[in-house]
Each structure stands twice: as structure tokens, then as C-alpha cells.
LUMGUNU-900188 format. One line per 4 residues: for each residue x, z, y of C-alpha. Coordinates in steps of 0.02 Angstrom, whole numbers, plus 50000, padded with zeros to 5 digits. Each point is the difference from the previous one (the first is absolute). Example, Ala and Ser with C-alpha at 12.3 -4.5 7.8 and 13.67 -1.06 7.14 Angstrom:
! LUMGUNU-900188
50615/50390/49775  50069/49967/50172
***
This chain:
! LUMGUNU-900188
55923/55428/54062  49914/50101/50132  49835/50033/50031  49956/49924/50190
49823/50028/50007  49847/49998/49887  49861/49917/50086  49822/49981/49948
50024/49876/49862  50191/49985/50000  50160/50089/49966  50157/49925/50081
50174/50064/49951  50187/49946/50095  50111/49923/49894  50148/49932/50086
49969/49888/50124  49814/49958/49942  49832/50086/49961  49907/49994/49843
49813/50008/50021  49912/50067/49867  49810/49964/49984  49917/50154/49916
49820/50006/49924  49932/50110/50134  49852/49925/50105  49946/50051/50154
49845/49967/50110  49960/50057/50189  50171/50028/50025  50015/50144/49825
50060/49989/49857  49880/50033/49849  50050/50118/49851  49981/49874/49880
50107/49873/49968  49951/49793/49961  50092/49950/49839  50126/49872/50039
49952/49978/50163  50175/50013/50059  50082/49872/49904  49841/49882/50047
50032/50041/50157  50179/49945/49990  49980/49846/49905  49869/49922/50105
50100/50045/50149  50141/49909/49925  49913/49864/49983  49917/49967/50185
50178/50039/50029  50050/49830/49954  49850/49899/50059  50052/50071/50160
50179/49984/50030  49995/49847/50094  49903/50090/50128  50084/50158/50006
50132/50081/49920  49998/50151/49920  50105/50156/49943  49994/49975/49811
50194/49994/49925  49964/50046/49821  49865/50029/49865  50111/50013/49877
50131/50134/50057  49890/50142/50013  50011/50150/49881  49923/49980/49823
49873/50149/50027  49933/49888/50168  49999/49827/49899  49845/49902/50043
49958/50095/50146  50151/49996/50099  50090/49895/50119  50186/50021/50083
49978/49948/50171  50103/49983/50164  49964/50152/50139  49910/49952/50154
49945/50061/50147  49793/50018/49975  49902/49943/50173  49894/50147/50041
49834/49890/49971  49896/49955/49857  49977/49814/50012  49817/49960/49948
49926/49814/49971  49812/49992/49983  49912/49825/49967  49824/50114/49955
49909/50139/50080  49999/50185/49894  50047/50163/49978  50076/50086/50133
49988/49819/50121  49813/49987/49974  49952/50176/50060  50132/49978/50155
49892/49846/50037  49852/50076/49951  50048/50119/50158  50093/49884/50125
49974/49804/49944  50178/50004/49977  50143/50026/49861  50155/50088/50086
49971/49924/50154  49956/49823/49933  49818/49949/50079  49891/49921/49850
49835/49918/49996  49827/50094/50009  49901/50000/49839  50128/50025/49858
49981/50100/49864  50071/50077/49856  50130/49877/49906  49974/49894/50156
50137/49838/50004  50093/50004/50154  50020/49841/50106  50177/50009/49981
50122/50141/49930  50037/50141/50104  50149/50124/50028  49907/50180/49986
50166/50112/50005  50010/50193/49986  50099/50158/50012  50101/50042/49862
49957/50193/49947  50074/50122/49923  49950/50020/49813  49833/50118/50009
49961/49942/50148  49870/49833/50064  50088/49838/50074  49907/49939/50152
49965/49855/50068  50086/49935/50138  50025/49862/50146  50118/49832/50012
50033/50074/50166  50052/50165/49905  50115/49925/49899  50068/49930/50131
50017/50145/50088  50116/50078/49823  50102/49847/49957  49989/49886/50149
49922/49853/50040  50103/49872/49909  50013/50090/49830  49812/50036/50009
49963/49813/50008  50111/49983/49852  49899/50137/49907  49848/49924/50041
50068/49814/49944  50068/50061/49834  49848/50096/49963  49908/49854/50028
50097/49887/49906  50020/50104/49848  49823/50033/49996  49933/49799/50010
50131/49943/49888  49939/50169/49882  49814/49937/50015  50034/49815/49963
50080/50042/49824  49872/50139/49963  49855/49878/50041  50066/49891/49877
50006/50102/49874  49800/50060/50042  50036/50159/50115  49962/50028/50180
50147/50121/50093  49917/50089/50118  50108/50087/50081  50184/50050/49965
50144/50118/50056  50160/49965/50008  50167/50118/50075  50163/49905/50104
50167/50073/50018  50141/49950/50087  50143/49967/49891  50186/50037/50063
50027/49826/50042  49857/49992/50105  49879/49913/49907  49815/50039/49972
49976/50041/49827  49848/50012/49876  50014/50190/49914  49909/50123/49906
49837/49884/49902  49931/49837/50036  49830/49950/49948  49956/50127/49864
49831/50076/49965  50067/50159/50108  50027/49920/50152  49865/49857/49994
49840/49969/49969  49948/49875/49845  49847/49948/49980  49923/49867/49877
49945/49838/50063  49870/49947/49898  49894/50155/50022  50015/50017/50223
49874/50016/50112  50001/50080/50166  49892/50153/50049  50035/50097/49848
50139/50088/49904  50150/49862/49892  50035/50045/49830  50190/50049/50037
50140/49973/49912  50113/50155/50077  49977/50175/50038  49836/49982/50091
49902/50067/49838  50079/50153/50010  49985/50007/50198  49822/49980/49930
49989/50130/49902  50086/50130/50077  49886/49948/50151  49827/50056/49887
50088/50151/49933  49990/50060/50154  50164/50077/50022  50067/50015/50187
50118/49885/49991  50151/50149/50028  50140/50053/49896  49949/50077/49837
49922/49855/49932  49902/50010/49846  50022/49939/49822  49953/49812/49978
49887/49999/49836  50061/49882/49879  49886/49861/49988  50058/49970/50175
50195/49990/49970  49964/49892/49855  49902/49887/50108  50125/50010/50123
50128/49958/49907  49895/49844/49918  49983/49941/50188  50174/49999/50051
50053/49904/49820  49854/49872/50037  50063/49950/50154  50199/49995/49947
49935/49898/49864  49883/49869/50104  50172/49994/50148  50131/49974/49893
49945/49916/49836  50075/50136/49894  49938/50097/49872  50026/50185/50033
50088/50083/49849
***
């Protein structure tokens, strides 16, 4: 195998015709990746992916091939999966109003363009679900948010409706089986590729405590911080340690990887019905 590119979170190698995307225990937040790794984080990562995976495929399809045939050293956190072509644009659902939305609205009364309501606040429900997309940056470096009209403007008009419907689609249908399981998705990211025979495909993660936001149900309520079930307790803390938010990054104690890491087995458990082993 060959070594294509090691990303943030993920390694992904060439072999043959396919990729095989390895999900590592690094964890990054602001766009960094923190010294310290999250115990099993990867192969959470993967398994819950795998999962909204198949709650999904009727919607869209996506570029797994294989979680078996991967090497033995990757087992658990590794899938083989077809190459596409990634769309240049993060594809971002939000159904509530935080983080990086609720200080652009804080500013404009808007989330990438999208007009909302006066008078919402933090954790805020949104009338209806909204396509919030952004650039995709290099690793060490901040996405920002952009326009429909800009990603129009990098993939045409026709794909970027099909973005924006897919995102859409993946989040509700996301949202409807979380809520019945007592969790609130707030706001999720997904990545589209083009596969060769022209098809839109689902790649990368789907759903997972990196690229959403979980929060529980039963404790919610709007104008203050959620309990979260992802990587927004250690967007937390790194916020009060009062590091920059720039490459070094410091050393996350370890009270706060083990509660971390407590977080993202919680909510694998509560989705999926499994017991985490």
C-alpha cells in the first residue's frame, strides 16, 4: 500500500484500484490536531460510521466496498473504499443555532447567507433545517463559511442543489433516528464525491461525534450550553486554556481524554444498541 495523504484524523493508503481509510485516534479542534490522542476513538469512529452507513443507503450511496479486507494492523478502524472525486465544499446541515453559526448570526442575522429570525439564542431550534456549507481548508488552517450562491459559483448550479438536497436529507433522516433514541443532532457534516460512473457518493464519515453535534434530549434548553456527546468538551476546554487556537497545540490533561472518550462510547452505545467492547 501507499501512503496518499494523512489528514487530520485519517490516514488513507492506495491499494489497487481502491483506498483504505484508516481512522486514527488523533482529535483535532479549530481546525489542529491535539498532541494527545482519544483511546479508541478511531475504531468508534469507524463503527458508528458504518452503521449510519446502512440507515442511509436508501438515500444515498456511499463508497464503502469492504470492512473486512483491510490489513490486520488497521482492523476495526479501517475501511477499503472506492476513489472518488471529493466536491470542493463541506456540506453542513444545521436544525439548531451554535458554535461557529450562532456568532455569524450574532453578527449578520444570518447563517452562510440563510436569513433567520430575530431573537434566537444559543441552542436555538431552527424553523426548518438549513444548508450552512463551507470551504474545505487545508489541514492547519480554519474552514470558512460560505454562500449557496458560492457553491454555485465552484460546482455549478445543478450539483449545488444536489449538495444542498442530500445534505438535507441525510441530516432529517439522521435526526429522526437519533430523536428516537433520546438525542437531538444539531448540526452535521457530511463530504460528496463523484464516483467514476458519475454518481454522487457519500465518503469519508457520516454522523459520528467528529462531524456532528449530539446532544441529550432529556436535559435541552435553549439559551445555554448542551451537554455534548462529541468533541465539543474538548473545543471547551481548549477554549478556557486559553491557547490561540494555532498549531502547537497543547497537551490535553487526562481527565479530559477520559471524558472524551466516555462521550463518544455513550453516544455509539444510545445510536446503535451495542455494547462497546
Amino acid at each position: 500500500m501507499e501512503l496518499l495523504h494523512s489528514g487530520k484524523v485519517r490516514d488513507v493508503y492506495a491499494d489497487g484500484e481502491d483506498l483504505i481509510l484508516v481512522a486514527s485516534d488523533r482529535i483535532s479542534v479549530y481546525d489542529v490536531v491535539l498532541p494527545t490522542p482519544v483511546p479508541d476513538k478511531g475504531r468508534l469512529l469507524t463503527a458508528l460510521s458504518l452503521w449510519w452507513f446502512e440507515q442511509l443507503a436508501d438515500l444515498v450511496p456511499h463508497h464503502v466496498v469492504s470492512t473486512t479486507d483491510v490489513p490486520a494492523e488497521f482492523a476495526g478502524r479501517a475501511i477499503r473504499c472506492r476513489r472518488l472525486d471529493m466536491v470542493p465544499v463541506e456540506c453542513v446541515a444545521r436544525g439548531y443555532l451554535t458554535g461557529g453559526g450562532l456568532k455569524e448570526y450574532e453578527r449578520t442575522g444570518a447563517v452562510s447567507g440563510v436569513p433567520l429570525p430575530r431573537g434566537l439564542v444559543e441552542a436555538s431550534i431552527l424553523p426548518e433545517p438549513i444548508f450552512t456549507p463551507s470551504t474545505k481548508a487545508p489541514a492547519g488552517e480554519h474552514d470558512e463559511p460560505i454562500t449557496f450562491a458560492d457553491v454555485v459559483d465552484k460546482v455549478g448550479a445543478e450539483t449545488a442543489e444536489r449538495l444542498r438536497q442530500i445534505t438535507l436529507d441525510v441530516y432529517r433522516r439522521g435526526a429522526e433516528l437519533a430523536a428516537d433514541r433520546g438525542i437531538l443532532v444539531a448540526d452535521t457534516k457530511i463530504e460528496l464525491g463523484w464516483a467514476a460512473d458519475g454518481t454522487l457518493v457519500l465518503g469519508d464519515e457520516v454522523l459520528t461525534s467528529d462531524s456532528s453535534r449530539y446532544w441529550p434530549a432529556e436535559s435541552y434548553q435553549p439559551g445555554r450550553t448542551q451537554f455534548s456527546y462529541d468533541k465539543q468538551y474538548v473545543r471547551d476546554w481548549a477554549t478556557s486554556s486559553g491557547w490561540d487556537k494555532r498549531s502547537p497545540a497543547p497537551e490535553v490533561p487526562a481527565d479530559v481524554v477520559e471524558a472524551t472518550r466516555a462521550r463518544y462510547v455513550d453516544v455509539y452505545e444510545r445510536l446503535t444498541g451495542e455494547r462497546w467492547s
